[in-house]
VEXTIRO-419367 format. One record per residue (C-alpha): residue in three letters; y, z, x. Coordinates in Angstrom, 3 decimals. Each point is the difference from the previous one (the first is absolute). Last residue first. Layout:
REM VEXTIRO-419367
+-----+----------+----------+----------+
|   r |       c2 |       c3 |       c1 |
+-----+----------+----------+----------+
| ALA |        Y |        Z |        X |
...
+-----+----------+----------+----------+
END
This chain:
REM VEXTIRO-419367
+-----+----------+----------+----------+
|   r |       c2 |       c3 |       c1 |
+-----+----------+----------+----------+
| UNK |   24.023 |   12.572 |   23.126 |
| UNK |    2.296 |    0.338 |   -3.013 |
| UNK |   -0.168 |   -3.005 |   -1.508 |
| UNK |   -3.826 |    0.524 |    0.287 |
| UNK |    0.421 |    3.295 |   -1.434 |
| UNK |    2.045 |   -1.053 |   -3.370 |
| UNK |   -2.469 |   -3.068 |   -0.230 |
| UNK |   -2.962 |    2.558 |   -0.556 |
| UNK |    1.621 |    2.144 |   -2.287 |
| UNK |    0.996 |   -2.639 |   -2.110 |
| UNK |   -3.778 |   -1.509 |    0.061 |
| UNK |   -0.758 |    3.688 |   -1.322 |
| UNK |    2.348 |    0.039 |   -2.255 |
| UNK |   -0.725 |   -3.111 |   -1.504 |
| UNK |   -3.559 |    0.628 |   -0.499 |
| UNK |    0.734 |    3.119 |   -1.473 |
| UNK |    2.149 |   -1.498 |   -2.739 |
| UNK |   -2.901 |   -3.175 |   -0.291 |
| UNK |   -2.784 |    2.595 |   -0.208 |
| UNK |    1.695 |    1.917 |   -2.535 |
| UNK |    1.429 |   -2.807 |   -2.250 |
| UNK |   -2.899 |   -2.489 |   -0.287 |
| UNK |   -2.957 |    1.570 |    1.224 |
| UNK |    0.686 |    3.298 |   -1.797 |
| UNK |    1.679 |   -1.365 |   -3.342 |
| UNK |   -2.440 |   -2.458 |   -0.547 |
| UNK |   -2.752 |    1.311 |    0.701 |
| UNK |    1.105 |    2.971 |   -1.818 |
| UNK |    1.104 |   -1.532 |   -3.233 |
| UNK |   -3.846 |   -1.280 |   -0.518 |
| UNK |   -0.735 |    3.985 |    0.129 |
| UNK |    2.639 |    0.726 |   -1.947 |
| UNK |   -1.244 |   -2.500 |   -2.786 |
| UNK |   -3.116 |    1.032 |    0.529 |
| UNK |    0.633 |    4.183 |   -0.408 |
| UNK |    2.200 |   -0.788 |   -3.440 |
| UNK |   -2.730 |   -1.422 |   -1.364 |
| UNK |   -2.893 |    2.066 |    1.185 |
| UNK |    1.390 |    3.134 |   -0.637 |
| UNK |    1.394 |   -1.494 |   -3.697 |
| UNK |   -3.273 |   -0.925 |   -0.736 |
| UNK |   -1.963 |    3.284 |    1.062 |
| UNK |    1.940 |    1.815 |   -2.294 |
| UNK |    0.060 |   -2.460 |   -2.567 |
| UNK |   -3.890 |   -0.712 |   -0.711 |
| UNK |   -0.214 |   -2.998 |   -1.378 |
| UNK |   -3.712 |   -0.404 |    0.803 |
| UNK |    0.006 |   -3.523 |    1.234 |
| UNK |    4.123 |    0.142 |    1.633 |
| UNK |   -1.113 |    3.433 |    1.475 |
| UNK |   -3.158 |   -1.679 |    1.494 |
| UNK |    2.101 |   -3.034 |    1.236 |
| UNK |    3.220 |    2.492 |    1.411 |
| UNK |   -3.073 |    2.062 |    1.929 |
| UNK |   -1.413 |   -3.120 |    1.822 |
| UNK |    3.649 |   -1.372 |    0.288 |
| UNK |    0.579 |    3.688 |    1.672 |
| UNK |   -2.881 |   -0.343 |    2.627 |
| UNK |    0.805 |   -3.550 |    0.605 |
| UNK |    3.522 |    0.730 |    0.424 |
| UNK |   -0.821 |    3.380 |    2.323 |
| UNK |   -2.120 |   -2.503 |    2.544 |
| UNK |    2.607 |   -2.316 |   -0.060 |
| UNK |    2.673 |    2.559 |    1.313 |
| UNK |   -2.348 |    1.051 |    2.756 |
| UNK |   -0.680 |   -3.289 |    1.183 |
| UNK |    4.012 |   -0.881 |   -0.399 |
| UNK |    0.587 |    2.659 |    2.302 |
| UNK |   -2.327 |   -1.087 |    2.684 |
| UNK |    0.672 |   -3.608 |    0.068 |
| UNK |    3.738 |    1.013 |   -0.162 |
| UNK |   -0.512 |    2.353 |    2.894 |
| UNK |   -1.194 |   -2.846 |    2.206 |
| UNK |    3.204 |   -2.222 |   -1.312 |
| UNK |    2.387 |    2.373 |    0.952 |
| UNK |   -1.525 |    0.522 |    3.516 |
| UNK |   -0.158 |   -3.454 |    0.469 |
| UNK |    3.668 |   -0.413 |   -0.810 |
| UNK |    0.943 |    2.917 |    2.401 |
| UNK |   -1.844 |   -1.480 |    3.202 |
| UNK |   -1.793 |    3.116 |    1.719 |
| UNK |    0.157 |    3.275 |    0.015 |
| UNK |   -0.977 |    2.869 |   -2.683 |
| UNK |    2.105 |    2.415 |   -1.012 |
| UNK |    2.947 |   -0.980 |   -2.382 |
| UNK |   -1.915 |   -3.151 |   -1.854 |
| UNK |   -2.954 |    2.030 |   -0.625 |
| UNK |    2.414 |    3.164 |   -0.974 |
| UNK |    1.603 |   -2.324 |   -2.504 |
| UNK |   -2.868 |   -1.546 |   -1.650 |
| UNK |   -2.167 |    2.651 |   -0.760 |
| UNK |    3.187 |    2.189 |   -0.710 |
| UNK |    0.695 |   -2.956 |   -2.988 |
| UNK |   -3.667 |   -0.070 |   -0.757 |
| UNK |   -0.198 |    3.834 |   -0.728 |
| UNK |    3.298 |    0.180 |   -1.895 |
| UNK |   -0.936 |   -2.853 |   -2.221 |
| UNK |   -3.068 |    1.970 |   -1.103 |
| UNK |    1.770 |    3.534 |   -0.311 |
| UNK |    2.679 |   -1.961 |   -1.992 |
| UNK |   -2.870 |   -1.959 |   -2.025 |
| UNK |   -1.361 |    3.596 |   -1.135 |
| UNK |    3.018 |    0.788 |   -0.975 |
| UNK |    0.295 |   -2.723 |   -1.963 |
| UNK |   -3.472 |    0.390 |   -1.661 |
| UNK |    0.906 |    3.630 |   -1.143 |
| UNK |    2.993 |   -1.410 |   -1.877 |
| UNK |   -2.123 |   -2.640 |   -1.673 |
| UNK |   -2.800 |    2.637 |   -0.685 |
| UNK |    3.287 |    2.175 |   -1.619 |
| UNK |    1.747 |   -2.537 |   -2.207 |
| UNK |    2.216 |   -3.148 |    0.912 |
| UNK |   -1.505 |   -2.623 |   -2.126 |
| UNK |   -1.314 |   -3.180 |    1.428 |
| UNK |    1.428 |   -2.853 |   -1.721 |
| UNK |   -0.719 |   -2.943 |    2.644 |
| UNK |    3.378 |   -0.503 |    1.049 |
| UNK |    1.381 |    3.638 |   -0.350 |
| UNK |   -3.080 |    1.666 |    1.751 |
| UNK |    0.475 |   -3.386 |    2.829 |
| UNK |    3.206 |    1.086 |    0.680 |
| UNK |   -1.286 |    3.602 |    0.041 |
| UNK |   -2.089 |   -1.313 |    2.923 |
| UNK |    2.259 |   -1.949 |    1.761 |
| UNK |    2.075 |    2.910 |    0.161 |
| UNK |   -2.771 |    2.143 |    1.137 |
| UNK |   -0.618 |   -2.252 |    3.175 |
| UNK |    3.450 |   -0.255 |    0.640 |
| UNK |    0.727 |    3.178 |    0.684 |
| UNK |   -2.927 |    0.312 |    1.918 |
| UNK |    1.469 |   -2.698 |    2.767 |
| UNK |    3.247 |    1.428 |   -0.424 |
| UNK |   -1.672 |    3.557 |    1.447 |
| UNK |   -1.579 |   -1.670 |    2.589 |
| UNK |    3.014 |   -2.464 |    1.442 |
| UNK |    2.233 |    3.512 |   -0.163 |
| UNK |   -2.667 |    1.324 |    1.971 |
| UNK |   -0.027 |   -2.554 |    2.062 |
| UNK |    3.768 |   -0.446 |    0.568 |
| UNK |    1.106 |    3.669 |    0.607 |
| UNK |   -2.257 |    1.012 |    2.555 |
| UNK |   -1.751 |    3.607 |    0.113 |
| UNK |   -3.217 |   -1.855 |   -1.039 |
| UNK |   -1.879 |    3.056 |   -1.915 |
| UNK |    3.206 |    2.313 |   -0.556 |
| UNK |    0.952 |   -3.595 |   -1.848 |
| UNK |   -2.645 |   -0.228 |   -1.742 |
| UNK |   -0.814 |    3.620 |   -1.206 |
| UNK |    3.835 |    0.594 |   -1.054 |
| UNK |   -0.094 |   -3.313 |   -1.616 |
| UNK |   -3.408 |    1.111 |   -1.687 |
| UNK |    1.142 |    3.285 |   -1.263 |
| UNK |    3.328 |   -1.050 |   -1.327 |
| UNK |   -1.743 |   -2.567 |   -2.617 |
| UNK |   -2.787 |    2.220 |   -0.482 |
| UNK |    2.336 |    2.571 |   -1.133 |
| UNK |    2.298 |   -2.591 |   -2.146 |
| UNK |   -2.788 |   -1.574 |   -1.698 |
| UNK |   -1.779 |    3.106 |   -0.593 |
| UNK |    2.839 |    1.485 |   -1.614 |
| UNK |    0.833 |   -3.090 |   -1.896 |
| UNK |   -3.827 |    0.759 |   -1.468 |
| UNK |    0.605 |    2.855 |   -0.615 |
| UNK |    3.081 |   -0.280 |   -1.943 |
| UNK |   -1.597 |   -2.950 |   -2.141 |
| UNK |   -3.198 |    2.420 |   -1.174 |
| UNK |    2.089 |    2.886 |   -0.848 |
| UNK |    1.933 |   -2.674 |   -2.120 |
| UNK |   -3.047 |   -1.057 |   -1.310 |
| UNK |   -1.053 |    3.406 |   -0.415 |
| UNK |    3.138 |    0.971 |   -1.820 |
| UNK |   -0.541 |   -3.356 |   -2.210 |
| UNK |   -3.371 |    0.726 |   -1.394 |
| UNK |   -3.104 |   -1.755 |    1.484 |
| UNK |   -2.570 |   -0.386 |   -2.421 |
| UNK |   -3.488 |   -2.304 |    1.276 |
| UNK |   -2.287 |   -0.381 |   -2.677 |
| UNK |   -3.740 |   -1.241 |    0.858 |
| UNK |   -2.153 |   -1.675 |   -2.733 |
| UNK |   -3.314 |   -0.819 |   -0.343 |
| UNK |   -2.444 |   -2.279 |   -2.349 |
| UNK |    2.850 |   -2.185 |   -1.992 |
| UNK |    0.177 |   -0.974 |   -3.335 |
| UNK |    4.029 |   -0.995 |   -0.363 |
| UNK |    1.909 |   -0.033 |   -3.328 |
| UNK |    0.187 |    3.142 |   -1.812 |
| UNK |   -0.659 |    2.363 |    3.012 |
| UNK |    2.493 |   -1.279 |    1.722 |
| UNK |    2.272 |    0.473 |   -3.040 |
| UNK |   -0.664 |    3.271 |   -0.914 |
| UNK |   -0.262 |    1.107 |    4.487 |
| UNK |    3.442 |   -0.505 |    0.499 |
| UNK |    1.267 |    2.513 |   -2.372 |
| UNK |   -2.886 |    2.297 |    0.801 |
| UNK |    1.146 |    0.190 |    3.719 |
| UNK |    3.326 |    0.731 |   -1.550 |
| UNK |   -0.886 |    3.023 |   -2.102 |
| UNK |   -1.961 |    1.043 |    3.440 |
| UNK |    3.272 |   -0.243 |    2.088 |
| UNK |    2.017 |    1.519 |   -2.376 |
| UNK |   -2.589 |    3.032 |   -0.831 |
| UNK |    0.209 |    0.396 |    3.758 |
| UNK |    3.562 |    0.940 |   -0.016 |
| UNK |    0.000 |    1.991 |   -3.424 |
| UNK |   -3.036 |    2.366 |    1.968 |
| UNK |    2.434 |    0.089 |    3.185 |
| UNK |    2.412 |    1.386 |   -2.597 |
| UNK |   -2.062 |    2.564 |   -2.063 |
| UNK |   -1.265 |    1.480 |    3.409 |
| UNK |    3.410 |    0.247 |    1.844 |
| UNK |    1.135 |    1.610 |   -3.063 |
| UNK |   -2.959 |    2.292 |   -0.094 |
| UNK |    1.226 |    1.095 |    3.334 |
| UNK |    3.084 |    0.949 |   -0.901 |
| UNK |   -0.784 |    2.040 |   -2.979 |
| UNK |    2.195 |   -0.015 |   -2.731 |
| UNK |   -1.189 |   -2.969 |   -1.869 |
| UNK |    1.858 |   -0.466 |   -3.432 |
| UNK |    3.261 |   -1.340 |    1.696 |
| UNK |   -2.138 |   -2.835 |    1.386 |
| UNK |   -0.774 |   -1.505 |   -3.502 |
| UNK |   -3.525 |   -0.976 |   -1.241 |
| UNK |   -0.311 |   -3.181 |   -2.751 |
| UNK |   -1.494 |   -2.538 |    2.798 |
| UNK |    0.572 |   -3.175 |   -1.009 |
| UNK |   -0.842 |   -0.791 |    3.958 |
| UNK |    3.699 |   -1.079 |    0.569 |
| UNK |    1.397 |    2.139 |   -1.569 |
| UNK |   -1.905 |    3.071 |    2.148 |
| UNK |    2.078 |   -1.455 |    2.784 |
| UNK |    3.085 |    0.243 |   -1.272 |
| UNK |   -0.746 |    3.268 |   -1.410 |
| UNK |   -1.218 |    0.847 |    3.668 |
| UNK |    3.497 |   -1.351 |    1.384 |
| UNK |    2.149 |    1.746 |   -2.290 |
| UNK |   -1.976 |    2.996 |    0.943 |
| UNK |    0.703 |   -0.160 |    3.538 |
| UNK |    3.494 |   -0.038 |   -0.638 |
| UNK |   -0.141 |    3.131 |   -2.550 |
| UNK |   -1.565 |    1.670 |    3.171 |
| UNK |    2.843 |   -0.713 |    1.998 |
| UNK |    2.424 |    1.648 |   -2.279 |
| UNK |   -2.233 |    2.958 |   -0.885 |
| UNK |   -0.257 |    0.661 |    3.696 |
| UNK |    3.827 |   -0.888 |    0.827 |
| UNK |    0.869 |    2.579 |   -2.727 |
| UNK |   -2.946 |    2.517 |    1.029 |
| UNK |    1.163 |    0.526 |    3.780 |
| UNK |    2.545 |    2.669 |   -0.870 |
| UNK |   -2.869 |    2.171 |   -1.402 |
| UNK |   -1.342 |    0.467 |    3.544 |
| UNK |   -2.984 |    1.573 |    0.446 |
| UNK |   -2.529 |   -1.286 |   -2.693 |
| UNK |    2.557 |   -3.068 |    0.040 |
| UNK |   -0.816 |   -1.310 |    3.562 |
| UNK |   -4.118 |   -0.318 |   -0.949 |
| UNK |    1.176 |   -2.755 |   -2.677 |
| UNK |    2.694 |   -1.172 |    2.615 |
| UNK |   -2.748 |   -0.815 |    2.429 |
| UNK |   -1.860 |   -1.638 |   -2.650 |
| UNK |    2.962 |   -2.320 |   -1.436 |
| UNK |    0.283 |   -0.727 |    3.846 |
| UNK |   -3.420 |   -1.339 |    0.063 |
| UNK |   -0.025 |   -1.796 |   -3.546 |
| UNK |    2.690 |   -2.250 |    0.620 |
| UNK |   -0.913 |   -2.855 |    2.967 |
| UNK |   -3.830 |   -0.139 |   -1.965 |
| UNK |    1.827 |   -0.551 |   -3.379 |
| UNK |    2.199 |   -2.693 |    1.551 |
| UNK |   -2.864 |   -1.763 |    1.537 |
| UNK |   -1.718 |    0.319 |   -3.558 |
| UNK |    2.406 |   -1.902 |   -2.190 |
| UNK |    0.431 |   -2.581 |    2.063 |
| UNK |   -3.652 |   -0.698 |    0.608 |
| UNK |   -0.137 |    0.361 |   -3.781 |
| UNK |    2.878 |   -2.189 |   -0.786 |
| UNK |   -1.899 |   -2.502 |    2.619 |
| UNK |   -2.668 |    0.063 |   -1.880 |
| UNK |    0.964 |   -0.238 |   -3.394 |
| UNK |    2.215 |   -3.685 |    1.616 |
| UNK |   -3.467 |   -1.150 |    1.288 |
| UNK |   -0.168 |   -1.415 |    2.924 |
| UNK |   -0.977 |   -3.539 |    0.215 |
| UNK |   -4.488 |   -0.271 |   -1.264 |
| UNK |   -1.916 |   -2.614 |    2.448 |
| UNK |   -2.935 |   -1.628 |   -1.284 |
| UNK |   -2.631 |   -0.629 |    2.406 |
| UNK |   -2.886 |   -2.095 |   -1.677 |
| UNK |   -3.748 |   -0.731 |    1.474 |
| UNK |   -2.116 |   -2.157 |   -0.919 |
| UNK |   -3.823 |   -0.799 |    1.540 |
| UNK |   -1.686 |    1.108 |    2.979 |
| UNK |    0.913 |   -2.996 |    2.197 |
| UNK |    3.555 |    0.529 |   -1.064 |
| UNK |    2.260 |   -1.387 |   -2.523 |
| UNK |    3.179 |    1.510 |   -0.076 |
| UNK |    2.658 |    0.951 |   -2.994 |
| UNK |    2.730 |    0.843 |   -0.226 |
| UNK |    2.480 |    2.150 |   -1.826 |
| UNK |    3.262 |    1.059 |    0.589 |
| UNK |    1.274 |    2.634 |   -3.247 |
| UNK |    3.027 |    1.519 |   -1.699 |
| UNK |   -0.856 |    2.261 |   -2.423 |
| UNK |    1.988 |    0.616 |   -3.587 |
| UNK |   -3.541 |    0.692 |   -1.644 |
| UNK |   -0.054 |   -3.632 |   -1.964 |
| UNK |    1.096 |   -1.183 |    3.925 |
| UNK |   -3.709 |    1.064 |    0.960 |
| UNK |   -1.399 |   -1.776 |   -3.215 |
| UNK |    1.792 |   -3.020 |    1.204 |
| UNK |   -0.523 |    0.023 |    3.809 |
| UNK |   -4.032 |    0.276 |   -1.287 |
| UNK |    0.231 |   -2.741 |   -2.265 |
| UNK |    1.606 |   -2.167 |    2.946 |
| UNK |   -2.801 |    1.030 |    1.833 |
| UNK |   -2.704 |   -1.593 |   -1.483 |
| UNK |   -2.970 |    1.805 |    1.999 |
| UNK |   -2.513 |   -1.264 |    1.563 |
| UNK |   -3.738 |    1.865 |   -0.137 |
| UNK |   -1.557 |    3.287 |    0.309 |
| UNK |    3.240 |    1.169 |    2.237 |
| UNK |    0.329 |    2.033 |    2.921 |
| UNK |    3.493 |    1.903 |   -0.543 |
| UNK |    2.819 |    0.854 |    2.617 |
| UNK |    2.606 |    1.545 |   -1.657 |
| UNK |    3.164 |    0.961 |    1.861 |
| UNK |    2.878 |    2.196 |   -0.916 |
| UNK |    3.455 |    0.553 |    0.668 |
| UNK |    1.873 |    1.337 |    3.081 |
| UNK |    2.194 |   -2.736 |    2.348 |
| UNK |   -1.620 |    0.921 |    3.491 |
| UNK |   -3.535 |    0.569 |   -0.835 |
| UNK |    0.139 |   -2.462 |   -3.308 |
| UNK |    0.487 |   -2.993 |    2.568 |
| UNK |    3.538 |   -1.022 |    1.230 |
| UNK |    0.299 |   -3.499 |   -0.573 |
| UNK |    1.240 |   -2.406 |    3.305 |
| UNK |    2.269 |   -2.715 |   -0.384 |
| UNK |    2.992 |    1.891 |    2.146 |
| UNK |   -2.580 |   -0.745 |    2.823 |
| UNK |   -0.348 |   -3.910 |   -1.150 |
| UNK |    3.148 |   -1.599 |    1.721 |
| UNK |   -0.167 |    2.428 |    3.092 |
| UNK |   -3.407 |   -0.660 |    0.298 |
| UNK |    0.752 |   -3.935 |    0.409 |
| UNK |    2.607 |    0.850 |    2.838 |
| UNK |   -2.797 |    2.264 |    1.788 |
| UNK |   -2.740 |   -3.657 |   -0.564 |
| UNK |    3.156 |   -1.943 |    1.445 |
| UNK |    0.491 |    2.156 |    3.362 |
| UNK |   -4.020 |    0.159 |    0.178 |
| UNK |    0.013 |   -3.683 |    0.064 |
| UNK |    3.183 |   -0.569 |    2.730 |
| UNK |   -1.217 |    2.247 |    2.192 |
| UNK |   -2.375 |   -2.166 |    1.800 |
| UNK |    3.169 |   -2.291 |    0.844 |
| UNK |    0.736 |    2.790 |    2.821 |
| UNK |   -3.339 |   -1.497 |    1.869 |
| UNK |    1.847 |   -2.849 |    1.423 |
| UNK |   -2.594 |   -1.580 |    2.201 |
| UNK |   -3.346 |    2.267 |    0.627 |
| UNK |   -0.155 |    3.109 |   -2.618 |
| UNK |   -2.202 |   -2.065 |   -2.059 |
| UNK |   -2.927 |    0.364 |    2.885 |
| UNK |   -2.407 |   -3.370 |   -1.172 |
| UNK |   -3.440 |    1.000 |   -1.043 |
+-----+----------+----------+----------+
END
């Protein structure tokens, strides 16, 4: 095979320039999965195919907004429909969350006012909040009990976390009538993800990003101690997980937590290459083009070997419909094809540079 880095190997970035410029078209593209934007998620194996425009219509007759599909797979049908958030919900998550930031200083000011009668105006003041709240709550469940009638703190907390759940379950029920109506299916798996976990779930994960992020430019550049090739590794990743939610946004990948997981697996991946590549080029004599193209066959070896593996797991996934190990698989190729790219065609051609700069800066000098 013919060394690409021979002649004017700068034009080899030209490709993974274009694929990062497509990304940036399709990232804003990309759907947030029910992890990250709360809802719910039914995943049902059917008897037999299902009209689904009778389904979306008995859904809508219960004032719920529904995605459905539907896959053929080797074992038969399968249907995800996908349930927004629920406006009940979201009262109740409200609702809750402002219970649970009320009810501990209500109880300090409970014990306050056995000791201290001065304390019982703000305790009878905040306690009449927390009972708005619980009536509110209790509303919303048709439930006929009022706040002011239970005296005991604790049975409070009871009575409400009781409402809470009876929302959730009222709902589940709500869904399930017309499901139930119209589909004959053998199993069923409901995912619920209400919107304080999902936003839990979204400020951990820019946590993560942001950690990792600072962790491995600390660890490269501790690692090569010189600005340029650790700069050329860490751009070299970068790009690798852009082209990758590019290709989320292109190819209608949602963003949920196995996609998330993927991409940090793919920054661990690209990371590894990209050193691979850099500390060959950095250590070990001889002509610098060579060197580039010996660690490519190397690299790209290893890279192929994980797209086989994946495409094996992406063809099983795309058989059984199973989305976990779909959206792994997905997300993990298209990274993984993004990698090549992005490592043999911008990191190797950075270093390259500066290395062959380095070189004519000390024969000018000699």
């Amino acid at each position: 095979m013919t060394n690409i880095y021979q002649g004017n190997y700068k034009l080899l970035m030209i490709p993974p320039l274009l694929l990062i410029i497509l990304s940036l078209y399709y990232i804003p593209q990309i759907k947030l999965g029910v992890d990250f934007k709360g809802g719910t998620l039914i995943t049902l194996t059917l008897d037999e195919n299902i009209d689904t425009t009778a389904l979306k219509t008995n859904l809508e007759s219960e004032n719920i907004k529904a995605d459905i599909k539907v896959f053929e797979t080797t074992f038969g049908y399968k249907a995800e429909i996908e349930i927004e958030q629920s406006d009940i919900l979201l009262k109740a998550d409200e609702l809750k969350t402002s219970f649970n930031s009320k009810i501990g200083l209500v109880e300090r000011l409970e014990v306050n006012t056995t000791n201290n009668t001065a304390a019982l105006p703000e305790y009878l003041e905040k306690r009449r909040e927390i009972n708005v709240v619980t009536n509110e709550l209790f509303t919303l469940t048709k439930n006929d009990k009022k706040a002011e009638e239970i005296s005991n703190l604790n049975e409070l907390r009871k009575e409400m976390n009781n409402a809470y759940n009876k929302v959730y379950s009222d709902y589940r029920d709500q869904i399930a009538k017309p499901i139930e109506k119209t589909v004959k299916y053998s199993s069923i798996s409901v995912q619920s993800v209400s919107p304080a976990l999902s936003i839990r779930f979204i400020d951990k994960a820019k946590n993560v990003v942001i950690l990792s992020a600072i962790l491995s430019t600390i660890f490269v550049f501790l690692f090569f101690r010189k600005l340029i090739p650790a700069a050329a590794v860490i751009i070299g990743s970068a790009s690798d997980v852009t082209i990758a939610l590019g290709a989320m946004g292109l190819f209608g990948i949602p963003f949920t937590l196995p996609s998330f997981a993927a991409l940090l697996m793919l920054v661990g991946f690209s990371l590894d290459t990209d050193v691979l590549l850099t500390k060959r080029m950095l250590d070990r004599p001889g002509n610098n083009r060579e060197k580039a193209w010996g660690a490519l066959k190397t690299g790209a070896t290893m890279s192929i070997a994980a797209i086989i593996a994946f495409a094996v797991l992406f063809l099983i996934a795309n058989a059984t419909r199973i989305t976990t190990y779909f959206d792994i698989s997905a997300v993990a190729l298209a990274g993984l094809v993004g990698d090549l790219f992005a490592t043999w065609g911008i990191n190797a051609v950075l270093i390259l540079w500066y290395m062959e700069r380095k070189e004519h800066e000390s024969k000018v000098m000699v």
